[in-house]
N, C-alpha and C positions, 0 to 999 in steps of 0.2 A: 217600377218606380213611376207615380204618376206627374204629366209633364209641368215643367216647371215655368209658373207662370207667376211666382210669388212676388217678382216686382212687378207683375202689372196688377194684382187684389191688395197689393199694401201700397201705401204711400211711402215715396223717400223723403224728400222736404217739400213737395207740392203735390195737389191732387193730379194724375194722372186727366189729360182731355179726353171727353168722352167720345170725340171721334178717332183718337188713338188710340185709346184703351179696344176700340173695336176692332183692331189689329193685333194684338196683343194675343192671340191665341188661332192656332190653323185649325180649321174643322176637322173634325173627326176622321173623316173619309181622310182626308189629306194626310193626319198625324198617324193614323196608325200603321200603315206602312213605313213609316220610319223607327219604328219602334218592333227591335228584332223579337221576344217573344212573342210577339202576336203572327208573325211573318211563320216563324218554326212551329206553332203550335199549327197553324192551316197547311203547311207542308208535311207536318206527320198525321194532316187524315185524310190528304187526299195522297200521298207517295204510298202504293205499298209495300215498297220493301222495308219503309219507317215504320207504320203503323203495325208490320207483324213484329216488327222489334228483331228483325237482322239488320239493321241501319241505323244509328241514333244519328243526331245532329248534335256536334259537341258544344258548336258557336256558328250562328248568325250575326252577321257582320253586315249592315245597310252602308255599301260602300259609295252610291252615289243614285240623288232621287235631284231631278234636274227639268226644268219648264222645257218642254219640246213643243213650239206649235197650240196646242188645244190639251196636251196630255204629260202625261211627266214622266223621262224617261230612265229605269230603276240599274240599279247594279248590286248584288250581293254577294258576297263572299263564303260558302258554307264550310265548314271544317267537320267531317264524317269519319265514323268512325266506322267498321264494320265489325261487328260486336264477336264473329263465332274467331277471326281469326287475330282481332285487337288492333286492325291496321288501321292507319288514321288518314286520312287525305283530304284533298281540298278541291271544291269544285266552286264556279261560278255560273250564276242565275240569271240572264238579262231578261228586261222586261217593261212593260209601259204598263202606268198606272192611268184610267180613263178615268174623269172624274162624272159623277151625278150629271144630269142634260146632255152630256156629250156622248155622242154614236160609238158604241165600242167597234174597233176594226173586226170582223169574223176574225177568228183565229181559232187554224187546229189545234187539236190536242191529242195527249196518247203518244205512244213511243215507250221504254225501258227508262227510268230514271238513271241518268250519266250519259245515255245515247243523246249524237249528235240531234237525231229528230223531236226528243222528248221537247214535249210542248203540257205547260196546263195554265187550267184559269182558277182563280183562290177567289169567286165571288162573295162572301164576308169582303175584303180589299179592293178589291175590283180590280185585282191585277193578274196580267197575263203574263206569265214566264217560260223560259225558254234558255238552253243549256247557252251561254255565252260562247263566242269564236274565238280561237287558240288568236292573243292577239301578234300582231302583224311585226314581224323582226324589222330593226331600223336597216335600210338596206347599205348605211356606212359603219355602221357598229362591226364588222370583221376587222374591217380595216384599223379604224382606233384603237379594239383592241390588241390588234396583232404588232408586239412590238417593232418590226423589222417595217413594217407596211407603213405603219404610223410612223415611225423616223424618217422614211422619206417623204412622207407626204407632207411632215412639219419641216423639213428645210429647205423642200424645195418650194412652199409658200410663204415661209420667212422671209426666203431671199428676194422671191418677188416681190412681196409688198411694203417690205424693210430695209429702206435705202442703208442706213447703219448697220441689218445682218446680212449684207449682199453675200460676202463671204463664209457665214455660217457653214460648218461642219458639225454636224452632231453623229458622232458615234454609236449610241445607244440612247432610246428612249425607254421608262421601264411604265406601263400603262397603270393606272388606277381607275375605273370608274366610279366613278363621286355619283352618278345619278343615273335612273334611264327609265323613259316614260315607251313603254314595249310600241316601235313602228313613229315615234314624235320625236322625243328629244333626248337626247345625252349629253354629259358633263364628263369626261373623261382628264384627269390631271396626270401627268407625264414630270417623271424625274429626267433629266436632260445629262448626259456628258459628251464634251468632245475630244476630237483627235487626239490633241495636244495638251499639254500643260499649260502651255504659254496663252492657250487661245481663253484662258480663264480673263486675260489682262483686255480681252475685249469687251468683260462684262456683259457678255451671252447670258440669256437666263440660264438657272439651274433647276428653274421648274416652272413648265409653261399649261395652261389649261386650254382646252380644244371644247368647244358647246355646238350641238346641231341644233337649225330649228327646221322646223315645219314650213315656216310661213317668210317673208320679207325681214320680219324685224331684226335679221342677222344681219345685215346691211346699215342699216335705221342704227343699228348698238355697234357698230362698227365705225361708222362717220361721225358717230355723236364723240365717242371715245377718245377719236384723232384729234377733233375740238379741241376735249378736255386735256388731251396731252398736252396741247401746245398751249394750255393758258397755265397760270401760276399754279395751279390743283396737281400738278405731275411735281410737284414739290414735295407730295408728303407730307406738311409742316403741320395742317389742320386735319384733314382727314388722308388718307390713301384710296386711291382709285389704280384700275389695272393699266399698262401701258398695253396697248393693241398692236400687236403685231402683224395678224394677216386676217383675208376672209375670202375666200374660196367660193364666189357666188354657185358654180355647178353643184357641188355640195353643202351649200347652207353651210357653210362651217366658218366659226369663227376662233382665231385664236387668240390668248391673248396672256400676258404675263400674269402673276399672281396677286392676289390680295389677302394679305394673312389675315387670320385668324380661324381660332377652333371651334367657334360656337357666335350666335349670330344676337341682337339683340333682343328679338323674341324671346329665345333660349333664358337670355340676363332678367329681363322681365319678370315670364314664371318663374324662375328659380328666389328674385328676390321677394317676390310677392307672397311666395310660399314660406318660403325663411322666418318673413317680416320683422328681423335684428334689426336693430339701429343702423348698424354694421351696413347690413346686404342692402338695406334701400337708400342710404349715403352714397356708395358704390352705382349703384344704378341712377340715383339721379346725376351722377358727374357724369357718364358714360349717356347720359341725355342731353346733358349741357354741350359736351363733346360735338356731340350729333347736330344740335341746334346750330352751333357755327360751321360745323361744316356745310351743311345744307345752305347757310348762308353765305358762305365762301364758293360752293359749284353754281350757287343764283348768279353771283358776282362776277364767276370766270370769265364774262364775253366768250361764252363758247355758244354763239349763236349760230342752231342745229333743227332740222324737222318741221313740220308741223307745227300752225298756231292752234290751238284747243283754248276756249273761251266757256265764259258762263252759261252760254246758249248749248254749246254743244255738251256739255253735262244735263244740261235742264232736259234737253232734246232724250239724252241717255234714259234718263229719270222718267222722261213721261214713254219712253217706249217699250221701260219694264214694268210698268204700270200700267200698260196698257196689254202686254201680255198677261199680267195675271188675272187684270179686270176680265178679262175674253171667257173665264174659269170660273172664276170667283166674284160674285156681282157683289159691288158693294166699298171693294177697294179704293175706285176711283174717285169715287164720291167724299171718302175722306181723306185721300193725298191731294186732289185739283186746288181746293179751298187755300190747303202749306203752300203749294208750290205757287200761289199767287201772291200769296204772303211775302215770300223769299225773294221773287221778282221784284214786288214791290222794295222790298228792299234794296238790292242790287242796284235798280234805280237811283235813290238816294243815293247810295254810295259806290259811285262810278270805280269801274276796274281799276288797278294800277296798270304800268306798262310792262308789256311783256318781257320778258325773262327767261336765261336756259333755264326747264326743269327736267326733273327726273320724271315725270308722270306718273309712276305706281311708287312712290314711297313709301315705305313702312318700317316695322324692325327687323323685318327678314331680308330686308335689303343693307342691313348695316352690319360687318363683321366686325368680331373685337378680336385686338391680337395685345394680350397686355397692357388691357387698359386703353390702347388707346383702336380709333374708330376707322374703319373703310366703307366702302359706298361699292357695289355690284350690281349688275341688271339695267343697264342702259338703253333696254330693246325700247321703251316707247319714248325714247329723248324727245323733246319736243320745247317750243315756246309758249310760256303763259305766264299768268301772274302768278307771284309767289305765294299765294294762299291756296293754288292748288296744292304743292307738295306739303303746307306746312299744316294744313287742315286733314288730309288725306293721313297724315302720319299722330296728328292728335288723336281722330276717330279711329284709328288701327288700335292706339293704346289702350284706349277706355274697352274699344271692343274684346282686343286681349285680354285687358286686365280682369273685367266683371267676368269672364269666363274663364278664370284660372282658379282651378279647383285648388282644394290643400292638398293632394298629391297627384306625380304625373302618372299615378292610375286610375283616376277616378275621373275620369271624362263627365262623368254628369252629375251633378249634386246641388245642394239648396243650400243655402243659405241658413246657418242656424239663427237668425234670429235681425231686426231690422239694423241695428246697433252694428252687428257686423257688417252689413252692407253699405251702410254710412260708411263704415272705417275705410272699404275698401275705395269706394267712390269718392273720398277726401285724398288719399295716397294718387290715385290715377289725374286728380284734377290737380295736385302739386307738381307732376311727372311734366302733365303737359303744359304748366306755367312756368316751366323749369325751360324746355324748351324752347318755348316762346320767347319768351326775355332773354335767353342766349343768344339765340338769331337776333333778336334786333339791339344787342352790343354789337353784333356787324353791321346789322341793317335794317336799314328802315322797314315796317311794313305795316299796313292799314290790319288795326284788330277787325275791325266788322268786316271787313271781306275777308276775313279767316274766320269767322263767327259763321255770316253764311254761305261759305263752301262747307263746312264741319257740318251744316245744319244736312247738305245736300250729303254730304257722306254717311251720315249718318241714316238719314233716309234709305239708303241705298244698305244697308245692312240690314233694315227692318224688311227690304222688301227682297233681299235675296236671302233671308231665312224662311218670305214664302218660295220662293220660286227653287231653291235647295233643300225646299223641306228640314228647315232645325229649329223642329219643337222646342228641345229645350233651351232655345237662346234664343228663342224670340219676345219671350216678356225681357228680360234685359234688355235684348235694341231698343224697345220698344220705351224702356224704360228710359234710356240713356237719350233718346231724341228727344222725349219729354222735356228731362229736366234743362236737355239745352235748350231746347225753345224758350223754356220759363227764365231762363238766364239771359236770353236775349230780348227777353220781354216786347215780343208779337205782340200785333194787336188781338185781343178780345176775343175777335171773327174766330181764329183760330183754336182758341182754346175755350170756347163756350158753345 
């Protein structure tokens, strides 16, 4: 399929800037390593056991192409078959892509294709690959899963950091794992019963979730949480958030009660988008409106928690992944520096609001539905700022979902038939997020141009982690969609000439 860059050669309702437009597509070198036939056709003639045809490759899978430094570093997934006895298995390829000017590292080669030492280089790509490392077991995942381990470990952290379950008794925990990132993180959900009958009258959960992390932010989603219990939000009434029950600094581990729901608002999105009934996007725009007060309602809470994050420390963000891809790619910075003056100027004009709890990463995967109605999860980077962080950051997630929602959820990559259709789509995603807009501010007030340009700075920021993730075919989209918001915010000229 050749890559798709059809909203950066056609117009939508403005010309594309031709300093954007000159983003709008990744070089060669860069794009074709993301693009898995070209990856398995240089693996079947430099592999010999491919190329004699006792080995086919069923599927290449480009599972992660990522800015490291000077070079980008690869992950593939191969799915093998081995043709004399029909067995099929799956191995994994790590590996760094060098780009043109930059010093490739030596690297051996040679070994048995599947052996630990196999090493080669695919010069067509200029990539070096190398059999990936079995990865790294989470070293409390026994425990979580082992029912008998995990129930003590959940009541006797309950008790301690849950003045109201001091006397918890839990009988039997029964495990689920819900997630698990092999050696970082897992989500493990636990059905709960205790001793007694009677002890139901203490309103103990009956199903509590347990999450590792890696890093701090289990502390950070922990303190932030206890905030939010204690302000009006532990009500339910508008949205639902989880009550916190423990956190286990020796184990990164955080516990915490439930938030219903079976499918998350992403999920609602594609699905209505795909539909496109009257019906299914009626449905989804309530389920946005929903969303819009609630976010207006956790602004509200006084659950003042974290970290202040300002317009600077985003800009700061913005110019230091643009400065990584500029190190690679000459040419980048020359047409980002110009916007981001722009947008400052901007900012200028229209001074911050006051700070405010936020959620930090908002988006629709952060919001579950349980029958219609809405919950809020993922409080690891709680923090204070103005409310145009969460409510810009959750616009551009929409648009960016939306323009990349194929008409089925098998078809990961596909065009556009025709400009008319992409109008339509881009008319639906800009009701979505005026839907939300105007919800939040029947609660609350908030300044449009400093969610105009935070969106502009979000938006930014997808155009330039499709280069630094390598996703060719979403990057005329971004690319498309900062466009027309610029023109919607009507920049000056400098910009767009």
């Amino acid at each position: 399929m050749p890559l798709d860059t059809d909203l950066v050669s056609q117009a939508l309702d403005a010309q594309l800037a031709p300093g954007l437009l000159g983003l709008g597509a990744l070089p060669e070198w860069l794009a074709a390593p993301a693009q898995p036939e070209r990856v398995a056709a240089a693996l079947e003639r430099i592999v010999p056991e491919i190329a004699s045809g006792d080995l086919a490759i069923r599927r290449c899978k480009p599972d992660r192409l990522r800015l490291k430094g000077r070079s980008w570093e690869a992950l593939y997934v191969l799915t093998l078959e081995e043709l004399q006895t029909q067995t099929v298995r799956q191995v994994k390829l790590a590996g760094v892509l060098t780009p043109p000017g930059v010093e490739r590292a030596s690297q051996p080669t040679g070994g048995p294709f599947g052996a630990p030492d196999w090493r080669a280089y695919l010069p067509e790509l200029r990539l070096d690959l190398w059999m990936a490392p079995e990865d790294a077991v989470l070293e409390l995942l026994p425990i979580l899963s082992d029912a008998e381990q995990a129930r003590a470990l959940l009541e006797q952290s309950i008790r301690a950091c849950t003045p109201d379950y001091a006397e918890i008794r839990i009988s039997a925990a029964r495990p689920r794992v819900a997630r698990y990132k092999p050696g970082n993180r897992a989500t493990v959900v636990y059905e709960l019963e205790y001793a007694q009958a009677s002890d139901a009258s203490h309103g103990w959960p009956t199903l509590v979730v347990a999450k590792t992390y890696s890093k701090e932010k289990g502390q950070n989603a922990y303190d932030a949480m206890r905030k939010l219990w204690a302000s009006p939000l532990s009500r339910g009434d508008v949205v639902s958030i989880a009550a916190p029950l423990a956190y286990v600094p020796e184990h990164r581990l955080l516990v915490q009660g439930p938030v219903r729901g079976d499918h998350d608002l992403k999920d609602a999105l594609h699905d209505a988008l795909r539909a496109g009934t009257p019906a299914a996007l009626d449905e989804l725009r309530e389920l946005v409106r929903k969303t819009g007060a609630g976010l207006a309602a956790l602004h509200q809470s006084g659950a003042r928690h974290g970290e202040t994050i300002t317009w600077d420390d985003e800009i700061a963000e913005i110019r230091g992944e643009v400065a990584n891809i500029a190190a690679v790619v000459p040419g980048v910075a020359e047409v980002i520096t110009p916007l981001l003056a722009d947008l400052e100027s901007l900012s200028v004009a229209t001074p911050a609001e006051p700070t405010l709890p936020a959620h930090r990463s908002f988006r629709p995967q952060q919001v579950l539905i349980d029958r219609g109605q809405v919950g809020f999860i993922d409080f690891d980077g709680f923090c204070l700022a103005e409310p145009a962080l969460d409510i810009a950051l959750f616009r551009a997630t929409v648009r960016e979902m939306g323009i990349n929602t194929s008409p089925s959820d098998k078809q990961k990559e596909f065009e556009y038939r025709s400009a008319d259709e992409r109008l339509a789509r881009l008319g639906q995603l800009d009701t979505l997020c005026e839907e939300f807009l105007s919800e939040y501010e029947r609660v609350a007030p908030v300044s449009r141009q400093r969610v105009a340009i935070w969106e502009a700075l979000d938006l930014l920021m997808v155009v330039l982690r499709c280069w630094s993730k390598v996703k060719p075919h979403q990057l005329g989209r971004a690319v498309a969609l900062l466009d027309r918001h610029l023109a919607a915010m009507g920049l000056p000229t400098s910009t767009r000439e």
